[in-house]
N, C-alpha and C positions, 0 to 999 in steps of 0.2 A: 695562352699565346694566340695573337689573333695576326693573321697573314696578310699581306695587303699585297695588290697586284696593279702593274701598271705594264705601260709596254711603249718605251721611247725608240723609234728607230727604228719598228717593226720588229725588236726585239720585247719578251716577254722579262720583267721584273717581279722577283716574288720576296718581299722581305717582311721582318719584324721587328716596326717601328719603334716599338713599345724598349723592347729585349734593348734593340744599339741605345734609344737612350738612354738607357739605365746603365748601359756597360760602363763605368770608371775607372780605371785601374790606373796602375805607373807609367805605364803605356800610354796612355793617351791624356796625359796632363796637361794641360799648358806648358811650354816650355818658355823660358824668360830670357833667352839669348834673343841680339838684337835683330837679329835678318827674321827670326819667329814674329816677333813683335810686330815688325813692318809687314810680314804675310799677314797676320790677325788683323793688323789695325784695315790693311785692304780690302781682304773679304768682309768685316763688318761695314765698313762706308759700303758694300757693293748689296742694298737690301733685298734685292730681287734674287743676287747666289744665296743670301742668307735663308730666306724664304722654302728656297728651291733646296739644303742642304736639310732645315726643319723636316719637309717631306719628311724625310729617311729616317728622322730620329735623330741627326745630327746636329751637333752643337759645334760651331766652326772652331771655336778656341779648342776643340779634342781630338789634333790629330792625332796619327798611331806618329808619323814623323813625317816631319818638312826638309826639303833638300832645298839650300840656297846656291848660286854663283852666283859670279860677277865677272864678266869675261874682261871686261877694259878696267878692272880696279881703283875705280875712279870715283870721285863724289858726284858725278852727275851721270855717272852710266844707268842704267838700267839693273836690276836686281832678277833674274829668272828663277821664281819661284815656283814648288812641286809640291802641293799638301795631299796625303793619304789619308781617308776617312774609312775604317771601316764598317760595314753593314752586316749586320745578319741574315742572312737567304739568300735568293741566289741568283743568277743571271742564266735564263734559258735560251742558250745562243750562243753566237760570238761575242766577245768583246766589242765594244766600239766607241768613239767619243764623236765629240761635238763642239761646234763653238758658238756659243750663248752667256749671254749676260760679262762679255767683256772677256773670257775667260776659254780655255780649251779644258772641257770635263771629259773623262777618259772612264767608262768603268773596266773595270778589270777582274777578272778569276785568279786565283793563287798567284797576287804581283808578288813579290821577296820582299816585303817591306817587313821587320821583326814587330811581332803582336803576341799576344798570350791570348788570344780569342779560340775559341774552339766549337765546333759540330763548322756548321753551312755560314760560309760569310763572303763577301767581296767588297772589293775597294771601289772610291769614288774619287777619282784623281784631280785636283784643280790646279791647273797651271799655265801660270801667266809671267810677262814681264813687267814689274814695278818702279815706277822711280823708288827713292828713299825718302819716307814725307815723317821720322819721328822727329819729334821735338828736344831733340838731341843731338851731339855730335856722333857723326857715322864712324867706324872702327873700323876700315878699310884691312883686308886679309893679306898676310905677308904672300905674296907669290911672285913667280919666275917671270923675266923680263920676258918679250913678246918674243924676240931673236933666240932667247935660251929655249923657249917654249918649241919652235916650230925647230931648232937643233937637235932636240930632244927626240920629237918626232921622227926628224930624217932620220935618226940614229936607228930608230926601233925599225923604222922600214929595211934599212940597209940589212941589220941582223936577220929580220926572216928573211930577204933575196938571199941569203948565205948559206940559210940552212939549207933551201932548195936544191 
């Protein structure tokens, strides 16, 4: 095991590069749903995140998991995508992010993201807004009109002023 040190932010970075990219599991497979796809296909056009992801050990197509929306569900909205990588070793500090190479990078200690990794590890968040650029028809997600959406809401505010 050989340890590598860096220190972004005035914080100290202590991982092993070797160990994450060896790790493979179920966990961190490629996933082939279409909003994964369109995060993969982004961060690979984006060479310089790719690069910067290498450091670590990381392989961009192996997140632990990708969280997609789409707030206007629309074919020409915006996609806000969330990829979790996980790292071996540790982060000596606080957490903190960044915004570099197009993207907002976030590391993190014990995020809740589910992983089957174990001893010393933390995440390396990349999160951006994407158009949709596959060479395929987009699958638009069944959901609540905008007026159901913010009714919905008021509703839930109403109930906690009640309980008070």
């Amino acid at each position: 095991m050989s340890l590598q040190k860096i220190e972004i932010n005035s914080v100290k970075i202590i991982f092993d590069k070797e160990k994450t990219k060896e790790h493979r599991t179920a966990m961190n497979n490629p996933c082939e749903c279409q909003d994964c796809r369109n995060y993969y296909k982004h961060i690979g056009n984006n060479t310089e995140l790719v690069e910067f992801l290498n450091n670590f050990g990381i392989d961009y197509y192996c997140t632990e998991e990708v969280f997609s929306w789409d707030w206007e569900n629309d074919n020409n909205s915006l996609i806000h995508h969330e990829g979790y990588y996980g790292v071996f070793g540790k982060i000596e500090g606080e957490e903190f992010d960044f915004e570099k190479f197009g993207v907002k990078i976030t590391f993190q200690k014990g995020a809740t993201v589910p992983c089957d990794r174990t001893g010393e590890y933390f995440w390396i968040c990349i999160e951006g807004d994407f158009p949709y650029i596959l060479d395929e028809e987009r699958e638009l997600p069944v959901s609540l009109s905008r007026k159901t959406q913010f009714l919905n809401f008021i509703g839930k505010i109403k109930t906690i002023f009640r309980k008070k």
